[in-house]
C-alpha positions in Angstrom: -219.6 -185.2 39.5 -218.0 -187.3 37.5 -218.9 -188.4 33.6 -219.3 -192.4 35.4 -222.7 -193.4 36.7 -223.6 -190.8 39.7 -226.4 -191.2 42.9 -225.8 -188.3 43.8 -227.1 -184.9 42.8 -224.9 -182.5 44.8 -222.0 -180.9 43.1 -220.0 -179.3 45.1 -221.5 -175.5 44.9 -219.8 -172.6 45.9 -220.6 -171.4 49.0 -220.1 -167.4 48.1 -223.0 -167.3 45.5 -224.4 -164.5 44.9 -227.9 -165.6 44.9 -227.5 -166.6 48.7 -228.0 -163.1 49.4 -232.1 -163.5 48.7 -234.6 -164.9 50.9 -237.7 -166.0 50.0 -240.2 -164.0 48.5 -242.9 -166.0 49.4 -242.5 -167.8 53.2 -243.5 -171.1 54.0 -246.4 -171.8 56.3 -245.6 -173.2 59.7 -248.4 -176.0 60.8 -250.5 -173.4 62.2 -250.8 -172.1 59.3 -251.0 -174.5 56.9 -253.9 -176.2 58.8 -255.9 -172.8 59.0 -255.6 -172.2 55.5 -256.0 -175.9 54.3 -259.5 -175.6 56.6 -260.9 -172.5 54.3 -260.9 -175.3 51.0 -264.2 -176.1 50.1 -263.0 -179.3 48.5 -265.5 -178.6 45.2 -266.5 -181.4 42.9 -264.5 -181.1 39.4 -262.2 -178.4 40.7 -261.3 -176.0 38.7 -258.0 -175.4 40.5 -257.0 -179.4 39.6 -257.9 -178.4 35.7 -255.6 -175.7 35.7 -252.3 -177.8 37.0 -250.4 -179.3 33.8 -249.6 -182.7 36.1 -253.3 -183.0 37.1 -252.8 -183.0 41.1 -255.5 -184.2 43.2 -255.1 -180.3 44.7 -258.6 -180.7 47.3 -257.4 -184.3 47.8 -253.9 -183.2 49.3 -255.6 -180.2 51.2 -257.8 -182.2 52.9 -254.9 -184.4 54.3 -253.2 -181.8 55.1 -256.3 -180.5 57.0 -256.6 -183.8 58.7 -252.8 -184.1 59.5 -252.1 -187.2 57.4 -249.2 -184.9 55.8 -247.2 -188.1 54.4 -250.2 -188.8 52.4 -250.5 -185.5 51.3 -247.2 -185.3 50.1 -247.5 -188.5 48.5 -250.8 -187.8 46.3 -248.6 -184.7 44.8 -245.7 -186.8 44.2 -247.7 -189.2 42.7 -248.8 -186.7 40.5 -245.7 -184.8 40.3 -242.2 -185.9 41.1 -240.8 -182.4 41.3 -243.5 -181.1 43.6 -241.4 -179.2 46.0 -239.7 -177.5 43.3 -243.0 -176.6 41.5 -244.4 -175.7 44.9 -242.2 -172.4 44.9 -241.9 -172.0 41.1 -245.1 -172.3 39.6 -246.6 -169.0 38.5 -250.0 -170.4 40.8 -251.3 -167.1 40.2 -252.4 -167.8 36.5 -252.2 -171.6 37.4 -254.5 -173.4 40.0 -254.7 -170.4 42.7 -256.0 -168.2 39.4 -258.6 -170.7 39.3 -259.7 -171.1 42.4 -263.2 -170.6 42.9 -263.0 -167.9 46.3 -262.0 -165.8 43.4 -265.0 -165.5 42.1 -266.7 -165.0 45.5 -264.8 -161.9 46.5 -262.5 -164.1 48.8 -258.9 -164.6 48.8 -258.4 -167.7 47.2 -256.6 -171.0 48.8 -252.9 -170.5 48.8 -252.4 -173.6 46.7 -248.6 -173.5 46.1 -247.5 -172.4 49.7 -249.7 -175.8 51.2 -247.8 -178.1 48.4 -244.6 -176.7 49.4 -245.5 -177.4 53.6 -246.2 -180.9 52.4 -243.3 -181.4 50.0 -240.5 -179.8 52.3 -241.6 -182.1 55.2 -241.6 -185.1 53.4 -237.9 -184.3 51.8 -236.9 -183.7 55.5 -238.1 -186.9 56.6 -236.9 -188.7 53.6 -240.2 -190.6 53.5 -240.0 -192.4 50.1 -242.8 -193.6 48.1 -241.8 -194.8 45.2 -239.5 -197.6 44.0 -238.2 -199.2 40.9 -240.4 -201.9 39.2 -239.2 -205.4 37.6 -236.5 -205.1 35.5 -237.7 -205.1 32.0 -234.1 -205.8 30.0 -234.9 -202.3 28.3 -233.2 -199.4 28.1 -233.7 -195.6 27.8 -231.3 -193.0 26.8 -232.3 -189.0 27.6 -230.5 -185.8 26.7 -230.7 -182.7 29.1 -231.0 -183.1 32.1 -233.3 -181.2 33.2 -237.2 -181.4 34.8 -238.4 -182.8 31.8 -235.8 -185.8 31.4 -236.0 -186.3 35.5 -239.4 -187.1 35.8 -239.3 -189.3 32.6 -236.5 -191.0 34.2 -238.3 -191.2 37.5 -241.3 -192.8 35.7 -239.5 -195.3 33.5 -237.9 -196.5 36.9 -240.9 -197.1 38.3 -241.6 -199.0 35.0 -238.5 -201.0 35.5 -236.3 -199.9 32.7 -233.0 -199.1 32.6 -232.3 -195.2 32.4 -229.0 -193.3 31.4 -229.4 -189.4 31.3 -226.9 -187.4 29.5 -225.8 -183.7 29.6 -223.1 -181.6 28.6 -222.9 -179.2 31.5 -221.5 -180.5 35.2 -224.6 -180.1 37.0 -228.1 -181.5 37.1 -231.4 -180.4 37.2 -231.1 -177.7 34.0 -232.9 -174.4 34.5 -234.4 -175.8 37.9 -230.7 -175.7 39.5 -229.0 -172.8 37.3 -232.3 -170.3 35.9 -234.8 -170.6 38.7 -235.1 -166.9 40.2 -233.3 -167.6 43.6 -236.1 -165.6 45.7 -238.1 -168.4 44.9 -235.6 -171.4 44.6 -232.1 -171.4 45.4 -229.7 -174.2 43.6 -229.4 -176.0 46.7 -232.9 -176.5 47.3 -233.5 -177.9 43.6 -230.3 -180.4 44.5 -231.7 -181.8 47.5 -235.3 -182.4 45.5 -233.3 -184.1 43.1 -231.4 -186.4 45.6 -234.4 -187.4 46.9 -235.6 -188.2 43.4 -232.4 -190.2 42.4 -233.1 -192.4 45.6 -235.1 -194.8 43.3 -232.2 -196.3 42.5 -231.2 -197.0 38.9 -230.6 -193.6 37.1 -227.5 -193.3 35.5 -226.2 -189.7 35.5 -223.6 -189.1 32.4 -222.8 -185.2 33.1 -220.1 -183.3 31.0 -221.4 -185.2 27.7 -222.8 -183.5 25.0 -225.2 -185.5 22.1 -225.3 -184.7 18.7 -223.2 -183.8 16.0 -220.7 -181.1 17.6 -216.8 -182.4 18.1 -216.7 -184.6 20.6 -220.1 -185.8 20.9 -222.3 -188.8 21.4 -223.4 -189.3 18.1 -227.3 -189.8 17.8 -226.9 -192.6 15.6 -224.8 -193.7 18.7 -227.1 -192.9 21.4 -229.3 -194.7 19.8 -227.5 -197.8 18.9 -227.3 -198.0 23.1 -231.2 -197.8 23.6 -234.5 -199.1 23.1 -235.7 -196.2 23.1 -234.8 -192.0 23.4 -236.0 -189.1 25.1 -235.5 -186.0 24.1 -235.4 -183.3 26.9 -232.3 -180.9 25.9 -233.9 -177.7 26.5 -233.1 -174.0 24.8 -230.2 -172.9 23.3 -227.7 -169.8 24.1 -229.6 -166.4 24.8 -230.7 -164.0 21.4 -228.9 -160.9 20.9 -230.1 -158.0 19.1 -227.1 -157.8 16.5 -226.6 -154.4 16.7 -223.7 -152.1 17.2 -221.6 -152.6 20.2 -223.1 -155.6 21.6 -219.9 -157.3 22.7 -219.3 -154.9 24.6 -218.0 -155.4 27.9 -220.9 -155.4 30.2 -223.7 -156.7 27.7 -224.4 -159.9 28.9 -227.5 -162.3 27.8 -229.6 -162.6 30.8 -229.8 -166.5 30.8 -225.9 -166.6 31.3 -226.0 -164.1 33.7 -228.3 -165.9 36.0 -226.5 -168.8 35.6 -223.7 -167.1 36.6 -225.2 -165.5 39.6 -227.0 -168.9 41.2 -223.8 -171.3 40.8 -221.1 -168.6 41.6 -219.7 -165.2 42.9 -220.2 -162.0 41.4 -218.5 -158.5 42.2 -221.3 -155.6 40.8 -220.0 -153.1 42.9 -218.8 -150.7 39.8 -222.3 -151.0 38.4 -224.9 -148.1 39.3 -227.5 -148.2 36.5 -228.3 -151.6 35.5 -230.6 -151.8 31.8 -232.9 -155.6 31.3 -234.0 -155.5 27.6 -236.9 -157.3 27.0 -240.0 -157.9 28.5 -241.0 -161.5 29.6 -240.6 -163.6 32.5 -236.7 -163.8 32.1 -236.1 -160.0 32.0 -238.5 -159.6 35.1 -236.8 -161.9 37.0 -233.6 -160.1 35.7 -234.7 -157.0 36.8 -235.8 -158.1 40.6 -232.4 -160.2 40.9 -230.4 -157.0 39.9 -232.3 -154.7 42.5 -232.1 -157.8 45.0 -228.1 -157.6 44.0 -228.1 -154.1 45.5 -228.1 -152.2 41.8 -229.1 -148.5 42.8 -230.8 -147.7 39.5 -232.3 -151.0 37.2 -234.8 -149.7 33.8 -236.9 -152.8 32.1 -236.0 -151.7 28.6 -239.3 -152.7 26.7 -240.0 -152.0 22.8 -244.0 -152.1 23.7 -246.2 -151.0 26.4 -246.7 -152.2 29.6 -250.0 -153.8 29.2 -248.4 -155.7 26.3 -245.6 -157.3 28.0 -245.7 -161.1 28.1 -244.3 -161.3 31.4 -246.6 -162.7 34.6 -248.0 -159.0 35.8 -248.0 -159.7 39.3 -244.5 -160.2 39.0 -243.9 -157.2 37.7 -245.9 -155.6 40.2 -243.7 -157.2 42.4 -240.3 -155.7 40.3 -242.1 -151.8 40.5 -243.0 -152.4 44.6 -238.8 -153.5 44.6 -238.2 -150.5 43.0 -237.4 -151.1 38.6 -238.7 -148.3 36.6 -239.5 -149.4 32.6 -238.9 -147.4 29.7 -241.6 -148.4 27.0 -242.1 -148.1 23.6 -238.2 -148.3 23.4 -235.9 -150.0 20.7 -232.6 -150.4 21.2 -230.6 -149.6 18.3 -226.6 -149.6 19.1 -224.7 -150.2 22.8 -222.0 -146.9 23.3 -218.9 -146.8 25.2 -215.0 -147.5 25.3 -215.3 -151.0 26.0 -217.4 -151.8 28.6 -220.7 -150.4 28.3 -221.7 -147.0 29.0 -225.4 -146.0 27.6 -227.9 -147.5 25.0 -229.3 -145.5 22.1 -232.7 -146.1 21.3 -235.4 -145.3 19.0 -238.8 -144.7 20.8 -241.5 -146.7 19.5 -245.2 -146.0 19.3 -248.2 -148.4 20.9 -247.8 -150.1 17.7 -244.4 -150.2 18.0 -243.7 -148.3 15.0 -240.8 -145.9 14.9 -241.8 -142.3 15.8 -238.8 -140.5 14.9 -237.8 -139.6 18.5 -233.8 -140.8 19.6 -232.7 -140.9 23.0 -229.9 -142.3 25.6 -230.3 -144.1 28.3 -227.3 -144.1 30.9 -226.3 -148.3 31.3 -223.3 -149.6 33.2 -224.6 -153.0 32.9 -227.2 -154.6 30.2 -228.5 -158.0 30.0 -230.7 -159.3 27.1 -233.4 -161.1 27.7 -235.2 -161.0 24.2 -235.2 -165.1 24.2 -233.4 -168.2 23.6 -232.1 -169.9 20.9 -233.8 -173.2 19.7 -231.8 -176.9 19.1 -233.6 -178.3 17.1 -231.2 -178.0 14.7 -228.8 -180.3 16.6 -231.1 -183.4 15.5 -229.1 -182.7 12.3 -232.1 -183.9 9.5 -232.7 -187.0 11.1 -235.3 -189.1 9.6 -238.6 -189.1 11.0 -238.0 -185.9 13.0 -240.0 -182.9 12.6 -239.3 -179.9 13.3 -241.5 -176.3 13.6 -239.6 -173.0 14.4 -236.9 -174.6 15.4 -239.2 -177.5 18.2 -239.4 -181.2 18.0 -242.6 -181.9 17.0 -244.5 -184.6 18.8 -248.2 -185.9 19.2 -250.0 -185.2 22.2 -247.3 -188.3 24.3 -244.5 -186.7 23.6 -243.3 -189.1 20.4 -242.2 -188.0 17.3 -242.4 -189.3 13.9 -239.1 -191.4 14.2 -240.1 -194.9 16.0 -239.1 -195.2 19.5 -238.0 -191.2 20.3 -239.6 -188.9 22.2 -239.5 -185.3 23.6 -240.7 -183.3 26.1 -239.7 -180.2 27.5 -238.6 -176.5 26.4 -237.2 -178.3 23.1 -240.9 -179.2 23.0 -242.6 -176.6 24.1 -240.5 -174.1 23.2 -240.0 -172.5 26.4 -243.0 -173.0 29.3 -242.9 -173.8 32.4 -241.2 -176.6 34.9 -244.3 -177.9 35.4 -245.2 -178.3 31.7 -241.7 -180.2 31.5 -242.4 -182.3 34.4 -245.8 -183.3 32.8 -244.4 -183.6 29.2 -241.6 -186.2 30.4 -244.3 -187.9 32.3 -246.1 -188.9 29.5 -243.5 -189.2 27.2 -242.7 -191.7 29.7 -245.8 -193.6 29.9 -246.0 -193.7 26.2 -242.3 -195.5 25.5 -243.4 -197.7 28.5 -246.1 -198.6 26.2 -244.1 -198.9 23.2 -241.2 -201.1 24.8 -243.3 -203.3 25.9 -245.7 -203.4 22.9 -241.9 -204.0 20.4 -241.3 -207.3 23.1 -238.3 -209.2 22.4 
C-alpha cells in the first residue's frame, strides 16, 4: 500500500509464512452446531456474560437469533456493538471474559460457547459481505489518528458513521497493528484480520496514510502538524519495541524479543531448522503464545523460562494448560543472568530463585539454541514529547473514563492507554473515544 489514501486493507502477504503452518485451535461450528448450542442459552435477565464483554454485546440477544436463524441480525447486533467482532470472536480470552461468566458455570454445566457462536455469525456475514453500517452527513470536521491498529479502527469506523472526515496514520506498511502482525496464528492468521478490516474500510471515507511515523523522530509528522490538519486527535499508537533483560550476551545471535519474532513469523518465512532447544523468558500471555508457536513451528525441545512459580504467572492458565498438553516444559523460580556462546546463542545461565523470588544461591545452565524475550514492551508515551495538557503515568496517556486527555480536542485509547490489554479493550476504548470527540466537534461548532 501506498503512503496516498488506500480502500483497501490487503497488502500483498507472503504466501510462504510461517504461521500458515497452524490451524485453528479452536474450530468453528457448522449450522448444526451453532443452533444446538445457541438452543442450551437460557437467555437470563441482566446477564452476567454481557457485563463481562468490554464492548457491552447484547451476547443472549445475538444467541437467540442465531437460534432462530435470523443470522444477519445476529451479526449485526455484535457489530453494532463491536466493529471487530470476527476478530475478537477468535481472540478474546472468553474464558476469563463472558464464557467465565456464564451462569451454567455455576450450575455444574458447561457453559455457552460464547466466542465460537460470535465467530459463526461474524464469518458468515463477512462472506456475504452484508453491510450494515454507512457514513453519516458530512460534518466539515476532521480527525487525525496514529497507529493503526484496533483501537484507531473502530474510532475511525465510529466517527464515519458520525460523518467526519478520518485520516489514520502509521509508520509500518501494514494495517490492523497487533491484530494483523501479534495475534497467535492458531487463533487468527493475518489474512483473516485483513479481510475483517476490508470489510470495515467499506464505509467509505477512511483515509489510510501507512509508512508515516508521528511525532518528533526524523522524518516525522510533527504533532504540532498533525494537529494543525485536524479538529481533533486520536491517539491509538500502541507499545513500543520489546524489553530486554540488559545482561551479558544479549545480542547475541539468536536472542530475539518475542514481539519481533512473531511479527516475523505471521508476515514472513522463517528457516528454524538448526534450532533444537528453543528457551521463552517470561511468563505472560506473549511468552505463552511464544512457547505454543515454537512447538507448533516443529521445535523438538521449547522451556518457558519463568523467574516465579507457576501459580504466579500472569499468563491466561488455560492457555498454558494448553502450551504443557502441546508439550513446553517450564523452569521456575529461574533468573536469567548472562546469554553464553560464540555468537549465536548456546545456553543461558541462571540464578534459581525462591517462591519469593529471592536468590537462593543455586547456578545452573540451561541448553538454548534459540531465546526470545517476552518480559514486556516498551511504552511511547514519551513520543508526545512534553506536550501541554498531556499526562502521562508509567510511561501511558492518561485520559478520563472517554478516552480524552487533558489537552482540548485529543484523545487515546488503546495499549498506549491501557498499557497493554486486550483487542477488545482497544476496540471499546476507540469507541468511546469516538463518541466523546463526536461530542466535542460538534459542541466547538463553527
Amino acid at each position: 500500500m501506498s503512503k496516498s489514501e488506500s480502500t483497501s486493507a490487503q497488502p500483498v502477504l507472503q504466501s510462504d509464512r510461517a504461521e500458515s503452518v497452524f490451524k485453528d485451535f479452536k474450530p468453528p461450528y457448522d449450522e448444526g452446531h451453532a443452533v444446538v448450542e445457541a438452543s442450551r442459552c437460557l437467555f437470563c435477565d441482566e446477564p452476567p456474560c454481557q457485563q463481562a464483554c468490554p464492548t457491552s454485546i447484547d451476547i443472549p440477544q445475538f444467541i437467540r437469533k442465531i437460534a432462530t436463524g435470523n443470522i444477519k441480525g445476529s451479526a449485526r447486533t455484535i457489530f453494532d456493538a463491536n466493529i471487530l467482532g470476527m476478530s475478537c470472536a477468535r481472540v478474546c480470552p472468553v474464558e476469563v471474559l463472558c464464557v467465565g461468566d456464564c451462569v451454567y458455570n455455576h450450575m455444574g454445566q458447561p457453559p455457552i460457547q460464547i466466542g465460537k457462536l460470535q465467530r459463526y455469525a461474524t464469518d458468515i456475514a463477512l462472506a456475504e459481505g452484508w453491510q450494515f453500517f454507512e457514513a453519516g452527513p458530512d460534518t466539515g470536521k476532521s480527525v487525525g489518528l496514529v497507529g493503526a491498529g484496533p483501537a484507531s479502527i473502530a474510532a475511525a469506523h465510529q466517527l464515519r458513521r458520525a460523518g467526519h472526515a478520518v485520516t489514520i496514520y502509521d509508520k509500518r506498511d501494514v494495517i490492523g497493528g497487533l491484530n494483523t502482525w501479534g495475534v497467535a496464528p492458531y487463533k487468527m492468521k493475518a489474512e483473516a484480520a485483513l479481510e475483517e478490516l476490508e470489510w470495515v474500510l467499506r464505509i467509505g471515507g477512511i483515509d489510510i496514510q501507512l509508512g508515516i511515523g508521528v511525532g518528533p523522530g526524523e522524518g516525522d509528522l510533527p504533532f504540532e502538524e498533525l494537529e494543525a490538519r485536524h479538529d481533533a486527535v486520536f491517539l491509538g499508537f500502541g507499545l513500543g519495541e520489546d524489553s530486554s533483560l540488559e545482561v551479558p550476551g544479549q545480542d547475541l545471535e539468536g536472542v530475539h524479543g518475542a514481539v519481533d519474532f512473531i511479527e516475523c513469523m505471521k508476515l514472513g518465512a522463517l528457516d528454524l531448522g538448526w534450532v533444537k532447544r528453543a528457551a521463552v523468558v517470561g511468563g505472560g500471555n506473549t511468552a505463552i503464545d511464544a512457547v505454543r508457536e515454537l512447538k507448533g513451528l516443529g521445535i523438538p525441545e521449547v522451556v518457558l523460562v519463568y523467574r516465579g512459580q507457576e501459580a504466579g504467572m500472569s499468563g491466561y492458565q488455560h492457555e498454558w494448560k494448553a502450551a504443557k498438553v502441546e508439550g513446553v516444559t517450564a523452569s521456575w523460580g529461574s533468573q536469567p543472568l548472562a546469554f553464553l556462546g560464540a555468537g549465536r546463542v548456546q545456553s543461558i545461565h541462571c540464578a534459581r530463585l525462591d517462591e519469593n523470588k529471592k536468590a537462593t544461591g543455586d547456578m545452573f545452565t540451561l541448553g538454548a539454541d534459540l531465546v526470545l524475550l517476552a518480559i514486556g514492551q516498551g511504552k511511547l508515551g514519551e513520543l508526545l514529547g512534553g506536550i501541554e495538557g498531556i499526562a502521562l503515568e508509567r510511561g501511558k496517556v492518561v485520559t478520563d473514563a472517554d478516552g480524552a486527555t487533558g489537552r482540548p480536542g485529543w484523545y487515546a485509547g488503546g495499549d498506549c492507554r491501557n498499557g497493554g490489554k486486550e483487542v477488545v479493550n482497544a476496540v471499546d476504548e476507540g469507541k468511546r473515544a469516538a463518541l466523546a470527540i463526536d461530542a466535542y466537534l460538534r459542541n466547538k461548532g463553527g
